[in-house]
C-alpha positions in Angstrom: -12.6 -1.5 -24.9 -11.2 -1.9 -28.5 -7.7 -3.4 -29.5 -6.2 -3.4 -32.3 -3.9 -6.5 -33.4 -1.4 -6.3 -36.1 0.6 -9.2 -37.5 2.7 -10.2 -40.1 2.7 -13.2 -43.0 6.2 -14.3 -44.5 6.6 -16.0 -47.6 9.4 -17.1 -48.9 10.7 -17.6 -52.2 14.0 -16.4 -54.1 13.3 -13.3 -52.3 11.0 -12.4 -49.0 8.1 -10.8 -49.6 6.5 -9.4 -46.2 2.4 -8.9 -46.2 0.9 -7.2 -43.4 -2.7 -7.8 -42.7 -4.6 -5.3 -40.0 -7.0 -7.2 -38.1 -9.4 -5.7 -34.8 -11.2 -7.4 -31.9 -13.4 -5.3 -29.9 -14.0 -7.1 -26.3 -16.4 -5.0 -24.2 -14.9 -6.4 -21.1 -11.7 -7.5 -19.6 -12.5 -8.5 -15.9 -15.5 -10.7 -15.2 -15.8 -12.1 -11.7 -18.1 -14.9 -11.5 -19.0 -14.5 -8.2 -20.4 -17.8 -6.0 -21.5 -20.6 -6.9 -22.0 -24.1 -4.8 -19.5 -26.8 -5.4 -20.7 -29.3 -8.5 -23.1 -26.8 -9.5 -22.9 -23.8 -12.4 -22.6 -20.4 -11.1 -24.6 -18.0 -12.6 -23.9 -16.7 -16.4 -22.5 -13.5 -17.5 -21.8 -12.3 -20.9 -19.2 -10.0 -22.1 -19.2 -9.4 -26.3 -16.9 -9.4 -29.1 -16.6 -7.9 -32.5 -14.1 -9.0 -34.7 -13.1 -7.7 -38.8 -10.3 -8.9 -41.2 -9.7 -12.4 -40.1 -9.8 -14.7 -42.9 -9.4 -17.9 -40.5 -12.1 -18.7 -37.7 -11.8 -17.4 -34.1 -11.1 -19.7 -31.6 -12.0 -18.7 -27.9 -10.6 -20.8 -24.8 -10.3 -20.8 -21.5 -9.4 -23.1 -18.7 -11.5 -25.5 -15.8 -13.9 -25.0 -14.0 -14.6 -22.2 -15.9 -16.9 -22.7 -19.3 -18.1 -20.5 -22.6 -20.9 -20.5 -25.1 -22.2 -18.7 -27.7 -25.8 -19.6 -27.2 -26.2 -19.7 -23.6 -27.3 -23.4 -23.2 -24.4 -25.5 -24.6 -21.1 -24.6 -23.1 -17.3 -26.1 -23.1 -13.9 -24.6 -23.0 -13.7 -23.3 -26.5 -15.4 -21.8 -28.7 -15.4 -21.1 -32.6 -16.4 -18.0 -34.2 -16.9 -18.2 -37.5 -15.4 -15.4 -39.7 -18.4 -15.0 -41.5 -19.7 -13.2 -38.5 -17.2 -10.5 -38.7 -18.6 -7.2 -37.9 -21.3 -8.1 -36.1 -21.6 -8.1 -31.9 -20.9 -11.5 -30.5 -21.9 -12.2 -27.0 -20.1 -14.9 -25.0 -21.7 -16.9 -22.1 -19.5 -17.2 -19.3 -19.8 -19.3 -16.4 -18.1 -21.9 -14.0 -18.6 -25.4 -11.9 -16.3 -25.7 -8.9 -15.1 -28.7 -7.7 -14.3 -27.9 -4.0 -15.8 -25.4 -1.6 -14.1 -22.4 0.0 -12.0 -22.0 -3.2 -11.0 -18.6 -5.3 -10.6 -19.9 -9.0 -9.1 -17.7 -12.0 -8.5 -18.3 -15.5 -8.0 -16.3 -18.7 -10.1 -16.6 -21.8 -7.4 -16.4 -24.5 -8.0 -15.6 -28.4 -6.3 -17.5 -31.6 -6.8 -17.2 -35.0 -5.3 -20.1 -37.1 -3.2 -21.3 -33.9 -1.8 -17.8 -33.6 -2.4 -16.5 -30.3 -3.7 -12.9 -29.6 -2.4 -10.7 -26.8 -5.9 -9.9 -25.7 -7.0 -11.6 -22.8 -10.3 -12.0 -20.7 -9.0 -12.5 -17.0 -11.7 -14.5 -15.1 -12.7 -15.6 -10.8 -15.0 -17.0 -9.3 -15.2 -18.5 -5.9 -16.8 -21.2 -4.2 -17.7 -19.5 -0.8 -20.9 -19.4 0.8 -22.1 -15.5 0.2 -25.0 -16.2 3.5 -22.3 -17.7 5.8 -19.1 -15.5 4.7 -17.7 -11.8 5.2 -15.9 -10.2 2.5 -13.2 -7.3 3.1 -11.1 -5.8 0.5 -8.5 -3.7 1.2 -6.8 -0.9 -1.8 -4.7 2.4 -1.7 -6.1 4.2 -4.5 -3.3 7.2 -4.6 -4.0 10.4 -4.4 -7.9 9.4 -5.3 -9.6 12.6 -6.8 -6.2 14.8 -6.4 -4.6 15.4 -10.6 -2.0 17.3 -8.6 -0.8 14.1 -6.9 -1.7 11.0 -8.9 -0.4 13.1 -12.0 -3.7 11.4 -13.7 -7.3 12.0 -15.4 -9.0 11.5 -12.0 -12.4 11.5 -14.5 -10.3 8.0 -15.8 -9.5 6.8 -12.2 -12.9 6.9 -11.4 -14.3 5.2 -14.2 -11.9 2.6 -13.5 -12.4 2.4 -9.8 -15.6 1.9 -10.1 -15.3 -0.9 -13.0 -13.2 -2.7 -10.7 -14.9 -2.3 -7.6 -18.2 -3.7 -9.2 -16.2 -6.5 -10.8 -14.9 -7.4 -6.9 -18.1 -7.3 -5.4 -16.5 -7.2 -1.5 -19.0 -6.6 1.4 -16.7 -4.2 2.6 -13.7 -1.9 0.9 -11.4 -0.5 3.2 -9.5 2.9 1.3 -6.7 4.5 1.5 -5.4 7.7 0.1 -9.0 9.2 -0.2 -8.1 12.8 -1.6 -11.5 14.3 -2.5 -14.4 13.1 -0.4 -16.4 14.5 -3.7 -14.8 12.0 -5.7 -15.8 9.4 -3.2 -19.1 9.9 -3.1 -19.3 9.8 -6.8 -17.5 6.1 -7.2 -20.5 5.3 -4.5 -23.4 6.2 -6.8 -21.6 4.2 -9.1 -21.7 1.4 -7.1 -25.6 1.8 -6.2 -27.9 2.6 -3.7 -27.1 -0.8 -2.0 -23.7 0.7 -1.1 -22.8 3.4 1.9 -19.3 4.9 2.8 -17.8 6.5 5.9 -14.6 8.4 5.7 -12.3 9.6 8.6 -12.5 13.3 9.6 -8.6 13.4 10.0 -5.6 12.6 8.4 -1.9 13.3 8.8 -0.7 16.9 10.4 -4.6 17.8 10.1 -7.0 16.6 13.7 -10.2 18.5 12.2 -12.0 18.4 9.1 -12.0 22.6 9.6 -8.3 22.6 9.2 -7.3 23.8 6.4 -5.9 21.1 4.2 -8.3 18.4 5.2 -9.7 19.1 1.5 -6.7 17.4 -0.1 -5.2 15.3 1.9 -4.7 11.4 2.3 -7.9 10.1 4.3 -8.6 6.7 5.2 -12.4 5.7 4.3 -15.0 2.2 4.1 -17.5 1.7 1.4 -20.1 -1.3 2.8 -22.5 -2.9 1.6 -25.9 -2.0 3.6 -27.9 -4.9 2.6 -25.1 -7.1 4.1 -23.6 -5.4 7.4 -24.7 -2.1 9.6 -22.8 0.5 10.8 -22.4 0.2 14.6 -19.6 2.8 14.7 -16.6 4.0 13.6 -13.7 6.5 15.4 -9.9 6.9 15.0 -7.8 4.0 16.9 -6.1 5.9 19.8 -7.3 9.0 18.7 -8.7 10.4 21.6 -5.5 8.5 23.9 -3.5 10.7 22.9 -5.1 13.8 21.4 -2.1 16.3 22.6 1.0 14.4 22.6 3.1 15.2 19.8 6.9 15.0 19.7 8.9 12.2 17.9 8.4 9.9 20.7 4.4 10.2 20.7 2.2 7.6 19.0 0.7 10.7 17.2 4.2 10.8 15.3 4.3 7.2 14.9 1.1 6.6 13.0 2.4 9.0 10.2 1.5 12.4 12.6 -1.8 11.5 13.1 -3.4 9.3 10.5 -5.1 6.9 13.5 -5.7 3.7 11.7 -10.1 3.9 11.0 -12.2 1.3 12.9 -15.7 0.2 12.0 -17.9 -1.7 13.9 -19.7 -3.7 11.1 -22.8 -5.9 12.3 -24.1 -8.7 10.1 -27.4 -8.3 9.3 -28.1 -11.7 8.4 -26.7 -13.0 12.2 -26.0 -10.0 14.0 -22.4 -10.9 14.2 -20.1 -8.4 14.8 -16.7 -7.7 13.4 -14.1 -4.4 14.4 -12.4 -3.5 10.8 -9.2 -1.7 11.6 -8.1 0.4 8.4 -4.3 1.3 8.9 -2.3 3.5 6.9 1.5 2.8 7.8 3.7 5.3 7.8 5.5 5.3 4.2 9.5 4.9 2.9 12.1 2.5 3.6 14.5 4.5 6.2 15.1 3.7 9.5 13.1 6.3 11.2 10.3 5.5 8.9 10.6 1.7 10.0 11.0 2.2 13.6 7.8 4.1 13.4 5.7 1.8 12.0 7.1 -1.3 14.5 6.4 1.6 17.7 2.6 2.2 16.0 2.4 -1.3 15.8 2.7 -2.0 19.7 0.6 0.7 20.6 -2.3 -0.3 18.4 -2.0 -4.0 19.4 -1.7 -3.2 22.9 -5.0 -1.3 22.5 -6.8 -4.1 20.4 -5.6 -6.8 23.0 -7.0 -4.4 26.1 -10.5 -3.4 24.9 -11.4 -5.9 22.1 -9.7 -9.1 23.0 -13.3 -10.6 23.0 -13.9 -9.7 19.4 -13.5 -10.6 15.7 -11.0 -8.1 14.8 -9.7 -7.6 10.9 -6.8 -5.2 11.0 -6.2 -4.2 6.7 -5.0 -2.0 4.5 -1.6 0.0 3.4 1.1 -1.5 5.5 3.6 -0.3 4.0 5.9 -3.1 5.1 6.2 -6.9 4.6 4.6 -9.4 7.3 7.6 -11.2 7.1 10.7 -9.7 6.8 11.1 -5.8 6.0 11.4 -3.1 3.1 14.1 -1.4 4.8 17.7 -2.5 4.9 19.6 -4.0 7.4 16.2 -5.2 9.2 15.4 -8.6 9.0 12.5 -8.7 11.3 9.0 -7.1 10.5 7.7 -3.7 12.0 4.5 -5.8 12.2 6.4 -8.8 14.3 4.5 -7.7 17.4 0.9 -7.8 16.0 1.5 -11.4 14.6 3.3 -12.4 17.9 0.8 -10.9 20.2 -2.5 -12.6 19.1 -3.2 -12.0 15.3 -2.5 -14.6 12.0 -1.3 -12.4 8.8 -3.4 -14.0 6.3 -1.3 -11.6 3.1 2.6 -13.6 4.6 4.9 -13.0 1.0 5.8 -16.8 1.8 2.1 -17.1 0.8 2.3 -15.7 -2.1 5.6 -16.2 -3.9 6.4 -13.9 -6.8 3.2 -11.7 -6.3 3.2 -8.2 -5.3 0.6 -5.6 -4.1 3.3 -2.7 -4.9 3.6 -2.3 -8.4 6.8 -2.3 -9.8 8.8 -3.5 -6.4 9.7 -7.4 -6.6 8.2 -9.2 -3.6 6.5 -5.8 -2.0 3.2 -7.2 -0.6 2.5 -4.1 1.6 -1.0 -3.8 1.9 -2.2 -6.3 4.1 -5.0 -8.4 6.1 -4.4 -9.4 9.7 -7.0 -11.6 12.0 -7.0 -11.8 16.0 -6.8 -15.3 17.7 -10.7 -14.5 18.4 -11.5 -14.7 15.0 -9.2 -17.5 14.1 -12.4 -19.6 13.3 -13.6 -17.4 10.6 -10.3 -17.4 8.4 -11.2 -19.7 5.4 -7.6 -21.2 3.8 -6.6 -19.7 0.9 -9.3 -17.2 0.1 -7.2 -14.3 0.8 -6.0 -13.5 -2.5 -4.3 -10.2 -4.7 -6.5 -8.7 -7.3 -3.6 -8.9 -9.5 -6.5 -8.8 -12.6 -7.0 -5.2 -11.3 -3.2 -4.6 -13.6 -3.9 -7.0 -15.8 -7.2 -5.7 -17.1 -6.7 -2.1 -17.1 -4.7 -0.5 -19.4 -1.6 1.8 -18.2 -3.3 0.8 -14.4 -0.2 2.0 -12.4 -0.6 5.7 -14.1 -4.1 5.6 -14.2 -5.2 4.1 -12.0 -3.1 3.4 -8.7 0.3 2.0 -7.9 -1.4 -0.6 -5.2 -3.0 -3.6 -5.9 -6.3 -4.7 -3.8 -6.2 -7.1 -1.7 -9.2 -9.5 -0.3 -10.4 -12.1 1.7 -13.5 -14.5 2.8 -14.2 -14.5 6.4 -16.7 -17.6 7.4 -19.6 -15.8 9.8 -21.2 -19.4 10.6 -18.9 -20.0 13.5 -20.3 -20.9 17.1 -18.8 -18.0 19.2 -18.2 -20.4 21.9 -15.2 -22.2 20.8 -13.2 -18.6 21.0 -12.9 -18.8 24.4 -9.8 -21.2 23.8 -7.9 -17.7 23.7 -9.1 -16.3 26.8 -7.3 -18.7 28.3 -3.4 -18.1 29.5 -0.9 -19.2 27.4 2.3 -20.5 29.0 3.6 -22.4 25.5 3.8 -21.0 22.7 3.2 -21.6 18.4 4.5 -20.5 15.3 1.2 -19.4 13.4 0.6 -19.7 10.5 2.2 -23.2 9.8 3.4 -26.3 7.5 4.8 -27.6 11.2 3.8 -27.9 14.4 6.0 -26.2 16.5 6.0 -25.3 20.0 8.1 -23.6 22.9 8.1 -25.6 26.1 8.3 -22.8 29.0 11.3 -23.1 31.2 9.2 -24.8 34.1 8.2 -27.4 32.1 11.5 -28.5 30.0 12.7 -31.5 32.9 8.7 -32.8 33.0 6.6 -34.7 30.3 4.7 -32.4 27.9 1.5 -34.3 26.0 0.4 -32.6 22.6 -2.9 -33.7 20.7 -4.5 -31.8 17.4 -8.0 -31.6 16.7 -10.7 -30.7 14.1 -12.8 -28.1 14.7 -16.0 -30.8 15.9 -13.4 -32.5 18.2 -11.9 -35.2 16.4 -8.8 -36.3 17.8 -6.3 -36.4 14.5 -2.9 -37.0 16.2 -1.6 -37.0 19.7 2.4 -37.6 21.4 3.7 -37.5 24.4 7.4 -35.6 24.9 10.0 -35.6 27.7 12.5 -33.0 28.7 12.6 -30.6 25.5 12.8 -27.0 25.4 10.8 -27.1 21.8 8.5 -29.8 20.2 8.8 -29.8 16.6 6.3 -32.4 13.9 5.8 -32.4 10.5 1.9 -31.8 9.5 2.2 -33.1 5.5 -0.4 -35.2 6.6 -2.8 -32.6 7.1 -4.9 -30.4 4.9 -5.0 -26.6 4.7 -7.1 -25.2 7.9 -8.2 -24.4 11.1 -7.3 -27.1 13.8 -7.3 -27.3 17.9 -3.4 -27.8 19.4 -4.2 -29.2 23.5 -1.1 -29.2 25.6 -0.9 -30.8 29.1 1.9 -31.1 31.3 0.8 -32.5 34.6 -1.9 -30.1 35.7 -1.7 -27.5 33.6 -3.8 -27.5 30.3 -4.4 -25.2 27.6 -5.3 -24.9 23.9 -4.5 -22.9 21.2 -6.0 -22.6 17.5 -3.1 -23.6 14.5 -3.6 -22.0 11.2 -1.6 -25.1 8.6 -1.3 -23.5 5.1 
């Protein structure tokens, strides 16, 4: 990738005199992702290179902890100084990071200056601290219209160049598409990706139940790309599908789930452990009208109804193109989410916009984080805190990336595989009280047969440490203030006389 930088030098005397001086930097990349590494120790190095002419001042190179540069390979810091006599020659730069705490997404850009002047050319780098043999990776992304010029109005020869770049540069176990267009133009971003990668795509989409129909060529399929040396594919079928294969009408779930575009399930098997997760890849129905919203919230009880009925014993990850918010909602004059039911009904939205203040997965719609990652209460164990996070380099590093590109931004997040299946059977069990999840408070609805009796609370880690414990009397709602504990999974036991029952608390 070459960019050109043009800047000017004013002198003044009796009169201005205005020099202009062309400069170039070549940087052959503009997304590096790090990858893993173990806390207190250096991650693996990669090298991008640069090539600079017309500077008569030094080049200074910086970035910003834990991350670290060198010319050479061996000695490395956070800057760097390129000489000028090395102009127009290929520089490469050592790249590499040291994190301090585990289960940790880092990013920082390596920014350019030349005599204290900074460059608009940037380097966006990650990295995270996660355990690659005792973690899960999903990544979710709408790639409009992928393989269709007709739709995207792009060079879909350009898309996929840059879908592939970015794809390798994320490095998720599993993607979960959306908007797959061209099933030829799939398989060809797989090759890309290497013979260590496999895809399935559904053989359906909206208005179109067959891959016969005519159609099913062009339009907007819902597809996973895996990585085979990580997971197996048990299995994979259309959500409610086969429920309701002949209802249609505008009170059918058919109509509901954008007239047939069944959200895509995968059964994907750990090869390492042989745990199992079910990936549920939902395309929400699109636009902000009424009907449009009322459909998604209707789609939304029926699949959560079915998730709850015939995999309430499993690790379900429901992700991709919501088309809505988790909290709140894109239409107006609804306050509430379409996806209120999901979140209230035994799954923690790990993407909440109160999350992720000022960040968007929509580009160009303030506060639109649509595309989204949900977790059932069976899976609670596995979420890691704050490693869900917005590929918002994906923009930054490509250039014109909404007309290019897409319009979405991916979305991904670390799933921890190590956990002892045994401790899910806390949501088995019946739950009279209830919690607001996820939290910065503790806070609990008493049920109406318990407000005029004495209600004990107690939080736990997850090796059964008692943290806190208090005992209430005649309240409809407990309420406490959890400052004092960090980000993370924890145990919530409530007795009142001989009822007991637990519950898992997500604290952001």
């Amino acid at each position: 990738m070459r960019y050109k930088v043009l800047f000017s030098l004013l002198i003044a005397a009796s009169c201005s005199v205005q020099l202009s001086l062309a400069q170039s930097l070549s940087i052959s990349r503009s997304f590096i992702n790090a990858e893993s590494a173990v806390v207190n120790q250096p991650s693996n190095t990669d090298t991008f290179s640069i090539s600079m002419s017309g500077f008569s001042n030094d080049l200074r190179i910086t970035t910003l902890d834990p991350f670290e540069l060198s010319s050479d390979g061996l000695n490395f810091n956070d800057t760097l100084v390129i000489s000028n006599s090395l102009s127009n020659t290929t520089i490469t730069i050592h790249v590499r990071f040291i994190p301090s705490l585990a289960d940790v997404v880092y990013r920082a850009p390596i920014t350019f200056q030349d005599n204290n002047f900074t460059l608009n050319d940037k380097v966006y780098l990650m990295g995270n601290s996660m355990a690659p043999a005792q973690s899960l990776s999903v990544c979710s992304w709408n790639i409009k219209w992928f393989g269709l010029p007709s739709q995207c109005n792009c060079d879909t020869a350009l898309s996929l160049k840059n879908a592939a770049a970015l794809l390798k540069e994320i490095n998720a176990d599993v993607y979960a598409l959306q908007e797959i267009a061209s099933i030829n133009h799939l398989q060809r971003l797989v090759q890309e990706l290497g013979t260590d990668f496999s895809y399935i795509v559904a053989d359906y989409c909206s208005q179109i139940s067959d891959p016969t129909q005519v159609g099913y060529d062009n339009c907007q399929k819902l597809a996973y790309i895996y990585n085979n040396t990580k997971v197996s594919n048990e299995g994979s079928f259309g959500l409610l599908r086969s429920t309701y294969p002949a209802q249609l009408g505008i009170n059918s779930p058919h109509y509901y789930f954008a007239s047939g575009r069944w959200p895509l399930v995968l059964k994907a098997k750990l090869l390492n452990n042989s745990q199992e997760f079910l990936l549920v890849n939902m395309h929400g129905k699109a636009f902000a009208g009424s009907s449009e919203h009322n459909r998604r919230a209707a789609a939304t009880v029926r699949m959560t109804d079915s998730l709850n009925t015939h995999f309430n014993n499993t690790n379900v990850v429901v992700l991709g193109d919501y088309n809505d918010l988790l909290e709140g909602a894109i239409t107006t004059g609804f306050i509430i989410s379409p996806y209120d039911y999901l979140l209230n009904n035994g799954f923690t939205g790990l993407s909440l916009p109160s999350l992720f203040p000022g960040e968007v997965t929509y580009i160009g719609s303030p506060g639109s984080i649509i595309d989204n990652i949900s977790v059932s209460d069976y899976a609670a164990l596995s979420i890691i805190p704050k490693a869900t996070t917005i590929i918002r380099e994906a923009e930054l590093s490509i250039e014109n990336y909404r007309n290019t590109t897409s319009d979405h931004l991916p979305i991904m997040t670390f799933l921890r595989t190590n956990v002892a299946t045994k401790t899910n059977d806390i949501s088995a069990i019946e739950k009279l009280f209830s919690l607001v999840n996820p939290s910065h408070s503790l806070s609990i609805q008493v049920p109406h047969q318990f407000i005029n009796s004495n209600t004990s609370v107690s939080i736990s880690n997850l090796v059964g440490e008692r943290l806190w414990s208090k005992d209430y009397s005649k309240t409809e709602r407990i309420h406490y203030g959890l400052d004092q504990f960090n980000s993370g999974i924890y145990i919530v036991s409530i007795q009142n006389g001989s009822h007991k029952e637990s519950h898992k608390l997500f604290i952001r």
